[in-house]
Every structure is written in C-alpha cells, then in structure tokens.
C-alpha positions as CSV (number, residue, x, y, z in Angstrom):
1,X,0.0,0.0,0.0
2,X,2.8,2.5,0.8
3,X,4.6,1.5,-2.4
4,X,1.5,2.2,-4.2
5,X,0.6,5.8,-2.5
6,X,4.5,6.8,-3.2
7,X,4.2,5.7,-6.6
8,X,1.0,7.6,-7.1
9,X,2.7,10.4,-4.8
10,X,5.7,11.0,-7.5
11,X,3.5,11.1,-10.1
12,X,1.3,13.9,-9.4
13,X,4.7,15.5,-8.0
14,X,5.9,14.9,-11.9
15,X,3.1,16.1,-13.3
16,X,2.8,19.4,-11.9
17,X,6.7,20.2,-12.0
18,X,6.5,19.0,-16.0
19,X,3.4,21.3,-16.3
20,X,4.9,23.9,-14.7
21,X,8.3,23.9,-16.9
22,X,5.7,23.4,-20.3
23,X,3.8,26.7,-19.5
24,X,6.8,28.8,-18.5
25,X,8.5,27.8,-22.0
26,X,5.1,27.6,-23.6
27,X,4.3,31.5,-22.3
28,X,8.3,32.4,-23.0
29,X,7.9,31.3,-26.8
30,X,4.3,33.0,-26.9
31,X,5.6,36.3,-26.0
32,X,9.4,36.1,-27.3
33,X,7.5,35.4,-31.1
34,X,5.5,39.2,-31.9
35,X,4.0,37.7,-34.4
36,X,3.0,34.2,-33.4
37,X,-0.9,34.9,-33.7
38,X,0.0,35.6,-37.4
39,X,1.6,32.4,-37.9
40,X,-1.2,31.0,-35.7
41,X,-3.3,32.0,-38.6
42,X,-1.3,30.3,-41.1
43,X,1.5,32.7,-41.8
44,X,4.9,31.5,-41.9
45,X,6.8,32.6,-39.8
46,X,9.8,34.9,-40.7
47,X,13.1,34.2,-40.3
48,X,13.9,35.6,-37.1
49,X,10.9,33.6,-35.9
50,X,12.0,30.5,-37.5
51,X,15.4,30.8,-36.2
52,X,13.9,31.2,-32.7
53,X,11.8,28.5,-32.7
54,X,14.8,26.0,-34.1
55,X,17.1,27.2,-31.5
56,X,14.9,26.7,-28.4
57,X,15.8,23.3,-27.8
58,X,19.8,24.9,-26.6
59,X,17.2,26.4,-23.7
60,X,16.1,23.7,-22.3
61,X,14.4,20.2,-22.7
62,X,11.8,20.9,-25.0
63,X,11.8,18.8,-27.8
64,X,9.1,19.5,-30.5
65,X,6.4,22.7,-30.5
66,X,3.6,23.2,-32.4
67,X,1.1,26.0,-32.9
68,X,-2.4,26.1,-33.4
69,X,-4.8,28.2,-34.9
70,X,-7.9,29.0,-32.9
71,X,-10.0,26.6,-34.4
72,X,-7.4,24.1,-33.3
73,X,-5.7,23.2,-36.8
74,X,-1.9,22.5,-36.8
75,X,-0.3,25.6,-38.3
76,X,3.3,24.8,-37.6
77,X,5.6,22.4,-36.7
78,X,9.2,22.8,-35.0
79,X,10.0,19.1,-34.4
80,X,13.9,19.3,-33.2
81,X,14.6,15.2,-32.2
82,X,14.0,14.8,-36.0
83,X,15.5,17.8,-37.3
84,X,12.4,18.8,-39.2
85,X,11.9,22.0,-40.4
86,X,8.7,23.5,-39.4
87,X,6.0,23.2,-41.6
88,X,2.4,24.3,-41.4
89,X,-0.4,22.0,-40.7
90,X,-3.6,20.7,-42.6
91,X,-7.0,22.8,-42.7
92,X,-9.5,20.2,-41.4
93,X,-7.8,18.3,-38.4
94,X,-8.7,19.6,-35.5
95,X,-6.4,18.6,-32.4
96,X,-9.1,18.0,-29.8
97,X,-7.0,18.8,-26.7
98,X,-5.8,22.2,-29.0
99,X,-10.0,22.6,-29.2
100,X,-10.8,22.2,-25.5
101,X,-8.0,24.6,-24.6
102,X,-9.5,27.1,-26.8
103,X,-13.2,26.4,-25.1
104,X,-12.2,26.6,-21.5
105,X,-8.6,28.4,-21.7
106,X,-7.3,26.3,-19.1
107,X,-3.5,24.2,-20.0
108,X,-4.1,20.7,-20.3
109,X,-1.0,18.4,-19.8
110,X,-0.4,14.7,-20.5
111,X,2.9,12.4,-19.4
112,X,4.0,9.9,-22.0
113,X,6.1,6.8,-21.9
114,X,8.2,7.0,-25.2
115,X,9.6,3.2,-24.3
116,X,7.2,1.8,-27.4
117,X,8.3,5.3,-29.2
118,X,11.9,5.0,-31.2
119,X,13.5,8.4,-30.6
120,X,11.3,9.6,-28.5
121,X,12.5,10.5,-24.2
122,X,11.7,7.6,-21.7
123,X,9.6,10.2,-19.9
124,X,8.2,13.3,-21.7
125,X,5.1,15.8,-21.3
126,X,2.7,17.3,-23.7
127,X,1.3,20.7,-22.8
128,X,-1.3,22.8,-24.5
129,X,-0.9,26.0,-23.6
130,X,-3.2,28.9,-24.9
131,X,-1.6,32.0,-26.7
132,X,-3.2,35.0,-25.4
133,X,-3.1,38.8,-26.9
134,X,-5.1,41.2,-25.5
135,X,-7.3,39.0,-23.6
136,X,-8.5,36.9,-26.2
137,X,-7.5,33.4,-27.1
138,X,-6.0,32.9,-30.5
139,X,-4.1,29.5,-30.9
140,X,-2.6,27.3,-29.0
141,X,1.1,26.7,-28.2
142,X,1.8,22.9,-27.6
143,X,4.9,21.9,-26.7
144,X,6.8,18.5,-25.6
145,X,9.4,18.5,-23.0
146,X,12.0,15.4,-21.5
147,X,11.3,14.7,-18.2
148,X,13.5,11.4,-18.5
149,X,16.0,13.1,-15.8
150,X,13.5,14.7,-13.3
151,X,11.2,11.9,-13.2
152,X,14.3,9.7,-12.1
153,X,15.2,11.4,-9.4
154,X,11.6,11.8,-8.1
155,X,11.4,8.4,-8.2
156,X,14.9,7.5,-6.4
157,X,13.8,10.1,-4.1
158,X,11.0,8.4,-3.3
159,X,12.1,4.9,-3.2
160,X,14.8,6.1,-0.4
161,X,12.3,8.2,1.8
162,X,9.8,5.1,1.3
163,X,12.8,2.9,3.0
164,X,13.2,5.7,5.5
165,X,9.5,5.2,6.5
166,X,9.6,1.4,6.4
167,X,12.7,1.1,8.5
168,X,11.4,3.4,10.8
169,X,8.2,1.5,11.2
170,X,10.0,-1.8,11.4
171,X,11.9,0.1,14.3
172,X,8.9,1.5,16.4
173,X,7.2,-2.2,15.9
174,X,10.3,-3.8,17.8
C-alpha cells in the first residue's frame, strides 16, 4: 500500500513540475515570437521567428512545439529530435485537446512513456498551452518537454524516503 501511494505520490509530483516547466517555456515562446498569432493563422513565420523556434531546444528540454490556430488546426511544426523544419499544418484536423483549450482556456497536460516510441524521451510531457493577446484566445502553443531526468530522481527520491519510512516502522514495531 505505501509502495503504491509513493508511486502515485511522485507522479502527481511529476506532473505538476513538467506542467509547470511546459507553461513557462510555452508563455516564454508565446511572447518572445511578436507575431505568433500571425503564424497562428497560417503565416509562416519569418526568419527571425524560425530561427527562434529552431534554437529553443539549446534552452532547455523541450523537444518539439507546435502551434495552433484557434479553431485548433496545426499551423506549424518545430519538431527538433527529427531535425524537421517547421512546416504548417492541414486545414480540417482539429487537435481535440488544442479545441478544448480554446473552449475553456485552461492548460491541459499529458505524461507519455516514449519506451514503445523509437527516438522519443523515456519520460516526456505534452502541454497545451493557450496563446493569449489582448485577452482573447488565438491559438494554441503545444509543446513537448523530456522529463526522463527529473522523473528519475523523483522516483529514487522516493524509493529512499519510502525505505526511510519502512525502516522506521519496522523500528517503532520492535
């Protein structure tokens, strides 16, 4: 039972840590970007914005971004594992986490195994964040961060204080 509520323990723990680090970047790249709610409307982006969103991944562990517009289409693509080069989406997907973001402007973050994923983090997050200008929602920035490291050492963290508390139960019972 312990084993169980620590487990559960270090993944909420994960989760809001990751979800916190995917809406600083998400909000960092929403404002660094002046025109992001043009290329949320389809524009490609310019060079300067390009070259941002390609070297964002020296900042930190984010490891793909995409924006989309406010009716929750794809418009871009910065997938850095792969190398791609950012690319703008289709015009009749709709990303239904991108859509519910939109309706209630609240985040909504995810933790994926990549283990079953080739190239893809042991541990990663997927944040939708919305991009905001003037008060008014118009896209979405999603973006993908590696959590392999910190999710390790919440877990060995964990596993010693969860010793901790076993061998000092095993002590008070003697």
């Amino acid at each position: 039972v312990c084993v169980i509520i620590l487990n559960n323990t270090s993944e909420r723990l994960l989760l809001k840590e990751a979800e916190h680090d995917a809406i600083a970047w998400a909000n960092y790249v929403n404002t660094s970007i002046t025109n992001i709610e043009a290329i949320a409307n389809g524009e490609k982006p310019d060079a300067l914005a390009q070259n941002y969103l390609i070297n964002t991944q020296k900042y930190g562990e984010i490891f793909n971004m995409k924006i989309f517009n406010r009716l929750g289409q794809l418009r871009l693509t910065a997938d850095y594992m792969r190398a791609q080069p950012i690319v703008t989406g289709s015009d009749t997907d709709r990303d239904p986490n991108a859509v519910r973001v939109i309706a209630t402007g609240i985040t909504y973050t995810e933790i994926h195994s990549g283990t079953n994923s080739p190239g893809s983090p042991l541990v990663y997050v997927e944040s939708y964040v919305p991009i905001i200008r003037n008060g008014t929602i118009v896209g979405v920035s999603e973006i993908y961060v590696d959590k392999t490291n910190t999710s390790t050492l919440i877990k060995e963290n964990f596993v010693v204080f969860g010793f901790i508390i076993a061998g000092l139960t095993l002590l008070v019972l003697l």
